[in-house]
C-alpha positions as CSV (number, residue, x, y, z in Angstrom):
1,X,-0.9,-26.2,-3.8
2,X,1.6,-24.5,-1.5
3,X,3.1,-21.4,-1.1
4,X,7.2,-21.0,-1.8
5,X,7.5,-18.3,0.7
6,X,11.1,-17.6,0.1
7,X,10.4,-16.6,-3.4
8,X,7.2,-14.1,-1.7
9,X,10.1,-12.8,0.3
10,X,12.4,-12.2,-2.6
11,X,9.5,-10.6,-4.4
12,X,8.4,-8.4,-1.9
13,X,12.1,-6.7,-1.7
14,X,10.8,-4.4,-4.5
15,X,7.7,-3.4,-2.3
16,X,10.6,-3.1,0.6
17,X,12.4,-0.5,-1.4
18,X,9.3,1.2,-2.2
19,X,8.1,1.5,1.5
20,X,11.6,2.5,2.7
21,X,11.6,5.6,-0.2
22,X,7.7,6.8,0.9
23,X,8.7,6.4,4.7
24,X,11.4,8.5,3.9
25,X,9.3,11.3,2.1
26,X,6.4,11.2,4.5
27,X,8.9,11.8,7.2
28,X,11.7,14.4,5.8
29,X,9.7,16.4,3.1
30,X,7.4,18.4,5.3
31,X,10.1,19.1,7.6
32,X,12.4,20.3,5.0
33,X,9.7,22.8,3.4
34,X,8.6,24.2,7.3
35,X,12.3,24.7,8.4
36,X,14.9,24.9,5.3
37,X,12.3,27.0,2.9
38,X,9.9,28.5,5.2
39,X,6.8,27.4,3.1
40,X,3.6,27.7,4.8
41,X,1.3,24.8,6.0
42,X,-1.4,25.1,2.9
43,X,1.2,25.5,0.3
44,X,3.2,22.6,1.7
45,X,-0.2,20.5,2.1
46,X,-0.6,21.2,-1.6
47,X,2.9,20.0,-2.1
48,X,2.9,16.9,-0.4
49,X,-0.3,16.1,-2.1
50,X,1.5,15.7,-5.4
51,X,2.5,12.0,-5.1
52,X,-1.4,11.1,-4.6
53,X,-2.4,13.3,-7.3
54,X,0.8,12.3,-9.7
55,X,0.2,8.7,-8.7
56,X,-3.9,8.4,-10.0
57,X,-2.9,9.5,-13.5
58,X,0.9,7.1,-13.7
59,X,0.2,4.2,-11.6
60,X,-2.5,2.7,-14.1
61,X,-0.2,4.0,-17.0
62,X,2.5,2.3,-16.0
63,X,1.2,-1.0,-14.7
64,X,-0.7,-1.1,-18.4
65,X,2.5,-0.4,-20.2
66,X,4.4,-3.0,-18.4
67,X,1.6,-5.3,-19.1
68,X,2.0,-4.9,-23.1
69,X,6.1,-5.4,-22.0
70,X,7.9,-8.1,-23.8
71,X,11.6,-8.4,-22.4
72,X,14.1,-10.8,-21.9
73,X,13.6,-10.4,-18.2
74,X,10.1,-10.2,-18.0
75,X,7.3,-7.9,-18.2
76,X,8.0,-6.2,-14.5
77,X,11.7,-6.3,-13.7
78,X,12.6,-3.8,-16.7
79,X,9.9,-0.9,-14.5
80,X,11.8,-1.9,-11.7
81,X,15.2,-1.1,-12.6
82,X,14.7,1.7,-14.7
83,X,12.3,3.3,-11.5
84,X,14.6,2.4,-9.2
85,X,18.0,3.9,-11.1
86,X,16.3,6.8,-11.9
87,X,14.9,7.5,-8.0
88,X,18.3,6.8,-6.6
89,X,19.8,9.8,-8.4
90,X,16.9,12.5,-8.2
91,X,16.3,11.6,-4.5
92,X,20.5,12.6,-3.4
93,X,19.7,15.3,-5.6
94,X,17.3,16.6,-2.7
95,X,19.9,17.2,0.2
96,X,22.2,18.6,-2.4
97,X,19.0,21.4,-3.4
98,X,19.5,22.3,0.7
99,X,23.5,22.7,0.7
100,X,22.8,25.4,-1.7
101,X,19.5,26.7,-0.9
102,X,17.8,26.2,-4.3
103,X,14.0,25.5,-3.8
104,X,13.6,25.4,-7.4
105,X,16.1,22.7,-7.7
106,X,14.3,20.9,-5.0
107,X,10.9,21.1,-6.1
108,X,11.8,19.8,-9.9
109,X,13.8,17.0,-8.5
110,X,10.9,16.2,-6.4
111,X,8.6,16.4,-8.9
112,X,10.7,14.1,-11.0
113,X,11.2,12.1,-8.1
114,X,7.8,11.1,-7.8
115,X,7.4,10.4,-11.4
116,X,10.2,8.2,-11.1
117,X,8.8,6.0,-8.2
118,X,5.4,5.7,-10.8
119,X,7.2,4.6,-13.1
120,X,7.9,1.2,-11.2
121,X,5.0,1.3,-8.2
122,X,2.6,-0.6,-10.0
123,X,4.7,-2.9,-12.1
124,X,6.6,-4.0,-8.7
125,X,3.2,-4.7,-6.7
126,X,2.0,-6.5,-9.8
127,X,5.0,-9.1,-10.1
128,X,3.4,-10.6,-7.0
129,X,0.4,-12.1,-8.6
130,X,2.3,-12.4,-11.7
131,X,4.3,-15.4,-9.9
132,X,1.9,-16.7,-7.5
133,X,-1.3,-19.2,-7.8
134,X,-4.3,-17.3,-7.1
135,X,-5.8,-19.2,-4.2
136,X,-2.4,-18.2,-2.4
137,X,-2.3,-14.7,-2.8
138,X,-3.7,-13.5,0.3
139,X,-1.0,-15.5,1.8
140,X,1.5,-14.0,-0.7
141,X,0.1,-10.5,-0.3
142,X,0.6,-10.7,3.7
143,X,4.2,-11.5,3.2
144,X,5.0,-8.5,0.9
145,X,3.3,-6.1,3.0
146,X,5.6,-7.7,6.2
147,X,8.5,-6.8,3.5
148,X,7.5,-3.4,3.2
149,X,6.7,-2.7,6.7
150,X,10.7,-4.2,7.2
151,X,11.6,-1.3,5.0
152,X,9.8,1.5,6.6
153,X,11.3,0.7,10.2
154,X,14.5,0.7,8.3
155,X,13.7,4.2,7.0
156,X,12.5,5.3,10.8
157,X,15.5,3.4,12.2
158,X,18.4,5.1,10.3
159,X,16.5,8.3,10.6
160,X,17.4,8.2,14.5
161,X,21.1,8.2,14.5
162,X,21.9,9.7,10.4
163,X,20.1,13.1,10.5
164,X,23.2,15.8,11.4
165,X,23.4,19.0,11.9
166,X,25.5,21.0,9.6
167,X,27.4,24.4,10.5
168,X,23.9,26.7,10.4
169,X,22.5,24.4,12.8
170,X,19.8,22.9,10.7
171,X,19.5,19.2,9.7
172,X,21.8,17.6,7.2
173,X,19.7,14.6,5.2
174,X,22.8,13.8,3.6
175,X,23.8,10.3,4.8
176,X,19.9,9.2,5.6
177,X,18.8,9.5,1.8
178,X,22.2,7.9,0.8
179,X,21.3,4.7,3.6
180,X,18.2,4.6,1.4
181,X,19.1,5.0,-1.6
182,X,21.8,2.1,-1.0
183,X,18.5,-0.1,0.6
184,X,16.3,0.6,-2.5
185,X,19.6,-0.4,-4.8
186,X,20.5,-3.6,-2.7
187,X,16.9,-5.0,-2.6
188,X,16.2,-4.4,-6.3
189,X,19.6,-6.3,-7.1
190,X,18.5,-9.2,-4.9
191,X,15.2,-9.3,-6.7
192,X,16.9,-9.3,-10.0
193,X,19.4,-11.9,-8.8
194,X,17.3,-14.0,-7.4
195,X,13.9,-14.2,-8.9
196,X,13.9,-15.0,-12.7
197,X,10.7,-13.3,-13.6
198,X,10.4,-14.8,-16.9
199,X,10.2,-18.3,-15.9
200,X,8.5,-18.1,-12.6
201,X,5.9,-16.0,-14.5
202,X,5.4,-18.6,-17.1
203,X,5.5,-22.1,-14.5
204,X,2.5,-19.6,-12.7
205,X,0.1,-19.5,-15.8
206,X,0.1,-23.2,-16.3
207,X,-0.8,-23.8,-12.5
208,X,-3.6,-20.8,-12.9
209,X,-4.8,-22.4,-16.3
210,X,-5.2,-25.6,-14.1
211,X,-7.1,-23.9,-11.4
212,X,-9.2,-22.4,-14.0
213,X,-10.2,-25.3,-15.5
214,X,-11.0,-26.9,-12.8
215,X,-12.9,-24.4,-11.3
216,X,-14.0,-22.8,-14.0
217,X,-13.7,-19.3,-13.0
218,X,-12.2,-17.9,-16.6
219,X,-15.4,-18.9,-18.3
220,X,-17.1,-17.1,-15.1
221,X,-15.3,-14.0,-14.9
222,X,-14.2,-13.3,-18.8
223,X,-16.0,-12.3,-21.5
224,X,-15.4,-13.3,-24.8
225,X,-14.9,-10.1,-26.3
226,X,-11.2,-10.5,-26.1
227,X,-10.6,-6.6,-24.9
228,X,-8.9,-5.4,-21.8
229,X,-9.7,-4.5,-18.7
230,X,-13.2,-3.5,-17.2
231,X,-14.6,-4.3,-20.9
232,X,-13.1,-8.0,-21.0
233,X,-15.6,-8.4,-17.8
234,X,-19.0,-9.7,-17.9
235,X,-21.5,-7.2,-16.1
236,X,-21.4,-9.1,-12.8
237,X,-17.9,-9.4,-12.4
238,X,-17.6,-6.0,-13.5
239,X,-20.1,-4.6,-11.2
240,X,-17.8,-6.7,-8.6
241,X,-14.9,-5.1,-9.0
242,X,-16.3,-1.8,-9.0
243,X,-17.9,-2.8,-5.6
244,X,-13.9,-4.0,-4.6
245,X,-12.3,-0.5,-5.9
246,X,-14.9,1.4,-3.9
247,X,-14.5,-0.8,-0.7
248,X,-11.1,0.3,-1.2
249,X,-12.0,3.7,-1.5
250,X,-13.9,3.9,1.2
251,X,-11.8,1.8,3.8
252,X,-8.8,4.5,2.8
253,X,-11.3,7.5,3.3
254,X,-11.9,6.7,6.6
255,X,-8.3,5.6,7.6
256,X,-6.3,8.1,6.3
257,X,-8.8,10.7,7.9
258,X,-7.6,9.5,11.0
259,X,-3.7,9.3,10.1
260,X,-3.5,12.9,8.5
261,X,-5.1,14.6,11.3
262,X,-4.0,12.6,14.5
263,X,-1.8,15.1,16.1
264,X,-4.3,18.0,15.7
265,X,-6.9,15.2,16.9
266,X,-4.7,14.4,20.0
267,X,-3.5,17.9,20.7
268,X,-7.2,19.5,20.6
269,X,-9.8,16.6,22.1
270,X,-7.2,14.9,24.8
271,X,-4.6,17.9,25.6
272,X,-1.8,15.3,24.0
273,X,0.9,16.2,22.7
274,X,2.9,14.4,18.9
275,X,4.6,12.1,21.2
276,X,1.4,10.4,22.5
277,X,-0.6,10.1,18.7
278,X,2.4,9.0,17.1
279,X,2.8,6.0,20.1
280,X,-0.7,5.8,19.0
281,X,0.2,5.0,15.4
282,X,3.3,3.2,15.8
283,X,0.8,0.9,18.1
284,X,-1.5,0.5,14.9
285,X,1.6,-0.3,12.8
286,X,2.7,-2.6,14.9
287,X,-0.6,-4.2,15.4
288,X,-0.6,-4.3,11.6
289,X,2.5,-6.0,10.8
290,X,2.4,-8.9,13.6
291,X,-1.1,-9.8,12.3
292,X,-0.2,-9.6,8.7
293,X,0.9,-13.7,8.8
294,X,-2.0,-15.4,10.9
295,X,-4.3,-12.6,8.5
296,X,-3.1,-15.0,5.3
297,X,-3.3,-18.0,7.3
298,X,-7.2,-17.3,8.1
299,X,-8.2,-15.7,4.6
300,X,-7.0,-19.0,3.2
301,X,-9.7,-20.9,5.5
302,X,-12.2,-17.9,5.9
303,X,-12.1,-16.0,2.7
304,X,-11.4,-13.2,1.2
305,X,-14.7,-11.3,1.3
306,X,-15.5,-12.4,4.9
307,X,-12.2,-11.6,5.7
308,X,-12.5,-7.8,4.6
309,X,-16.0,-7.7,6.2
310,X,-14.3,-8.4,9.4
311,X,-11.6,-5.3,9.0
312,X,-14.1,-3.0,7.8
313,X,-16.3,-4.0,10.6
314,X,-13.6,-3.4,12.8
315,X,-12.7,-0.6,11.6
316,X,-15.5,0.8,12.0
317,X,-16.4,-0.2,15.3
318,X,-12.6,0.9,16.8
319,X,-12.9,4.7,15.4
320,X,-16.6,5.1,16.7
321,X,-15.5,3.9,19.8
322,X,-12.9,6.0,20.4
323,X,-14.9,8.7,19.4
324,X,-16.9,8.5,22.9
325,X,-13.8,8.3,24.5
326,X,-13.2,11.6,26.9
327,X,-10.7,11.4,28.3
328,X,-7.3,9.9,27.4
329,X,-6.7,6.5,29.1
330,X,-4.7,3.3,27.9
331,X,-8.0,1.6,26.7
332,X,-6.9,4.2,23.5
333,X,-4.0,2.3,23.1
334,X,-6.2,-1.1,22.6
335,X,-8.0,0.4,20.3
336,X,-5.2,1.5,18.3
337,X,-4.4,-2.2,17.9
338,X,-7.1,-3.3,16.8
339,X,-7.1,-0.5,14.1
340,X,-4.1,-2.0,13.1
341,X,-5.4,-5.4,13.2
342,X,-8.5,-4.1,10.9
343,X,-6.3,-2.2,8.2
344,X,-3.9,-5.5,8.0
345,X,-7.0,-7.9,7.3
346,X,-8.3,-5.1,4.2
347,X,-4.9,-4.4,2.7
348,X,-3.9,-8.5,2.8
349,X,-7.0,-9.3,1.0
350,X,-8.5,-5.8,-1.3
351,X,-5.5,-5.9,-3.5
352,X,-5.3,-10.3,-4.3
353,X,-9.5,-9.8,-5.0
354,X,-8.8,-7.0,-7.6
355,X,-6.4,-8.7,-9.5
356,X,-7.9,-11.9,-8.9
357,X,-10.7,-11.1,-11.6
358,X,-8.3,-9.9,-14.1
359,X,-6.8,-11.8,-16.8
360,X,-3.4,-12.8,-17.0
361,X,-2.5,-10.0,-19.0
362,X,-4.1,-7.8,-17.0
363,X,-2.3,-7.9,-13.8
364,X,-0.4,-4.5,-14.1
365,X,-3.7,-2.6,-15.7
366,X,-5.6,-4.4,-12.3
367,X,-3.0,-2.9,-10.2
368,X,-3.6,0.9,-11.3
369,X,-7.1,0.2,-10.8
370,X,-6.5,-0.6,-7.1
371,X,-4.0,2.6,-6.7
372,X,-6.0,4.5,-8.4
373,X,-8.8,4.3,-5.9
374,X,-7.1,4.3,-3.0
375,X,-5.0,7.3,-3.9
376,X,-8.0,9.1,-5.1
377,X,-9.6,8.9,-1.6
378,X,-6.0,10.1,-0.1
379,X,-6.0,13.4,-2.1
380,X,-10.3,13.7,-1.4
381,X,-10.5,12.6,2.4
382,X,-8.0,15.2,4.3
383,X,-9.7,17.8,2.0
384,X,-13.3,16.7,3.0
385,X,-12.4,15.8,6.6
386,X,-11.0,19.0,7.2
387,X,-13.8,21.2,6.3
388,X,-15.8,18.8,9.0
389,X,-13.2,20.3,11.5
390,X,-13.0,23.5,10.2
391,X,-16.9,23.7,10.6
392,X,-18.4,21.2,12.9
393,X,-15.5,20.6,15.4
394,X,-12.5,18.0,15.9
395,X,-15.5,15.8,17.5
396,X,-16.3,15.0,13.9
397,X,-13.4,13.1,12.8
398,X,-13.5,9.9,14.3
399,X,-17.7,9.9,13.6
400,X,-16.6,10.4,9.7
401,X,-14.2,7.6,10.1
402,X,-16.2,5.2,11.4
403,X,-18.8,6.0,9.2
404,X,-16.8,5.6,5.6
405,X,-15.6,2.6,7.3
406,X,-19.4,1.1,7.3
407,X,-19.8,2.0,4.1
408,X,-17.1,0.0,3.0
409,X,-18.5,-3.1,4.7
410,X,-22.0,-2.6,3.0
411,X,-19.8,-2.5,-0.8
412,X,-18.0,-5.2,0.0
413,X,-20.8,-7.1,1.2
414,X,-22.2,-7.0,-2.1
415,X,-19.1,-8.5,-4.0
416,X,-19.8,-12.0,-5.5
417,X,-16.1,-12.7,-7.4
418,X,-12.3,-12.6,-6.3
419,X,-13.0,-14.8,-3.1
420,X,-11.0,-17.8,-4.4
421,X,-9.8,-20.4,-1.9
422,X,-7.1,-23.1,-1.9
423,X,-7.5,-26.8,-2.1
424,X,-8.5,-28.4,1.5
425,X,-5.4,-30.4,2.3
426,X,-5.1,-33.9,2.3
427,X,-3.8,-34.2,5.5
428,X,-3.1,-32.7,8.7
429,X,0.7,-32.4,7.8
430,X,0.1,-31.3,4.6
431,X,-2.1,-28.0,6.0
432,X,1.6,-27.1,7.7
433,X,3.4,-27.9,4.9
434,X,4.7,-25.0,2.5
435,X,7.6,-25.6,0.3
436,X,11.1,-22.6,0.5
């Protein structure tokens, strides 16, 4: 069983787009609410929070709805368009609300905005598993996250030379949500192009009905009740997943504790200014996406759950050791790495367990299960973590990190289903051997 990785690449374009659009937001929103409305840091904190909060109610809505889909072009594809169309032409509508100074304008095309990108989130993550065997889905899953990471430096590389300064001297977005918006439009016509959902989609169930029977992991994981979701699981599996989504949960509150308040961190326990934490994080990043390929290379021989014990363990480990770190020194810097490293070897291998133990019909319903989770700790962890600083002292946050990080490893040490592995090869050759 190989992996066609050209087709991975073609389906990770949609997961490009979406990384390119949420690279975009992360970087221009906040900046646009400080210096073109004047809003103040809690209010705009409440603000940026809405895509977490929109996206635990409408990721799992729409990844269910495009399960029940029945289209000509496939169950996904339809999301994607429509999410895509619709983003393009509320997101221009953003530099347009700051040409003629209407927050109103900009705050219910945001707002739509973000509905928009639901409305296709979980249906384009989804399409991965929907066209690839589930032994190679770590593999897969490393590849589309290498896409989306293409997207984001696209996003932070445009940024650099399209942001202008118009008459008032403030920032004009103008042409960088336009070099976007034409990146989001171009990848979802390449995907539509080029992969033929439909067929794909239905070649993939045969080879997964194969690897079922042979393995028997339907009859282990399925009950015979017939429903969806967590009630078409038998206890175990069920109390598996649970043990996945919280992993999950917990891997993200600890991460994202870190990401959220690095510049404070920086500023406050080593006398560092933005530049230094975000060389910091664009180390992690990078860390990330060069391990994301030898990451699906080893789950395939290591699995998935040792795998993840490994980043969580990692992750762990890096944040409590750079909490005993006083002073600043380039030793950081390695640690920062191996964050990366860590957060590469969860993300390739949480998502393919999740949807691993769902049924075929499943896949997008699976999917809002993962986002759910994660986005759920998003909205609760920079609340939580910041009380900690507010109260106990900046010395706190790397501690907490570490320690949500642990408990992560302890859940997903208790996980007995979504592990699968591939085939051993025949041959030596054959190990190296994927087809385009």
């Amino acid at each position: 069983m190989k992996l066609n990785i050209r087709r991975t690449a073609l389906v990770g374009f949609a997961f490009m787009s979406i990384c390119a659009f949420w690279q975009l937001y992360d970087g221009v929103v906040p900046l646009v609410l400080k210096n073109n409305f004047g809003i103040p840091d809690g209010i705009a904190g409440v603000i940026m929070a809405m895509d977490n909060v929109f996206a635990v109610f409408l990721l799992p809505f729409f990844g269910t709805l495009s399960d029940r889909c029945r289209s000509r072009l496939g169950k996904r594809t339809p999301f994607i368009i429509t999410g895509t169309a619709l983003s393009v032409i509320l997101m221009n509508l953003l530099p347009v609300s700051l040409k003629i100074r209407s927050f109103a304008l900009f705050i219910a095309a945001l707002a739509l905005l973000l509905v928009a990108m639901g409305v296709y989130r979980s249906p384009a993550v989804a399409l991965m598993p929907d066209v690839t065997p589930k032994p190679l889905r770590s593999k897969a899953n490393a590849i589309i996250n290498l896409m989306g990471a293409i997207g984001g430096v696209f996003t932070l590389a445009v940024t650099t030379v399209l942001v202008t300064k118009n008459a008032a001297g403030e920032e004009d977005y103008t042409l960088l949500f336009a070099a976007v918006s034409v990146l989001m439009v171009i990848a979802v016509a390449v995907l539509v192009i080029c992969v033929r959902e439909k067929k794909l989609t239905d070649e993939n169930q045969i080879v997964n009905d194969e690897y079922d029977r042979q393995t028997g992991e339907s009859e282990q994981i399925v009950n015979a009740s017939g429903k969806s979701g967590f009630a078409s699981l038998k206890p175990e599996v069920a109390k598996s997943l649970v043990l996945i989504l919280l992993t999950v949960f917990f891997c993200y509150m600890g991460y994202n504790a870190v990401s959220s308040a690095l510049t404070k961190f920086f500023s406050v326990r080593w006398g560092y200014d933005i530049k230094t934490a975000s060389q910091c994080m664009m180390v992690a990043v990078v860390g990330a996406v060069v391990s994301y390929i030898p990451v699906g290379l080893f789950s395939a021989k290591l699995g998935r759950k040792n795998m993840v014990r490994i980043g969580a363990a990692l992750l762990s480990l890096s944040f409590l050791a750079a909490s005993f770190i006083g002073e600043f020194t380039f030793v950081v810097y390695i640690i920062f790495a191996v964050i990366g490293l860590a957060w590469a070897i969860i993300n390739v291998n949480t998502y393919p367990m999740v949807v691993e133990i769902s049924g075929s019909g499943d896949v997008g319903k699976f999917t809002g299960y993962y986002y759910t989770f994660s986005m759920s700790a998003q909205i609760v962890t920079p609340i939580l973590s910041g009380f900690l600083l507010q109260y106990i002292g900046y010395s706190s946050l790397l501690p907490y990190a570490a320690l949500m990080a642990a408990i992560a490893f302890v859940m997903i040490s208790f996980v007995k289903h979504g592990d699968a592995r591939p085939a051993k090869p025949k041959s030596v050759l054959e190990a190296f051997d994927v087809s385009d």
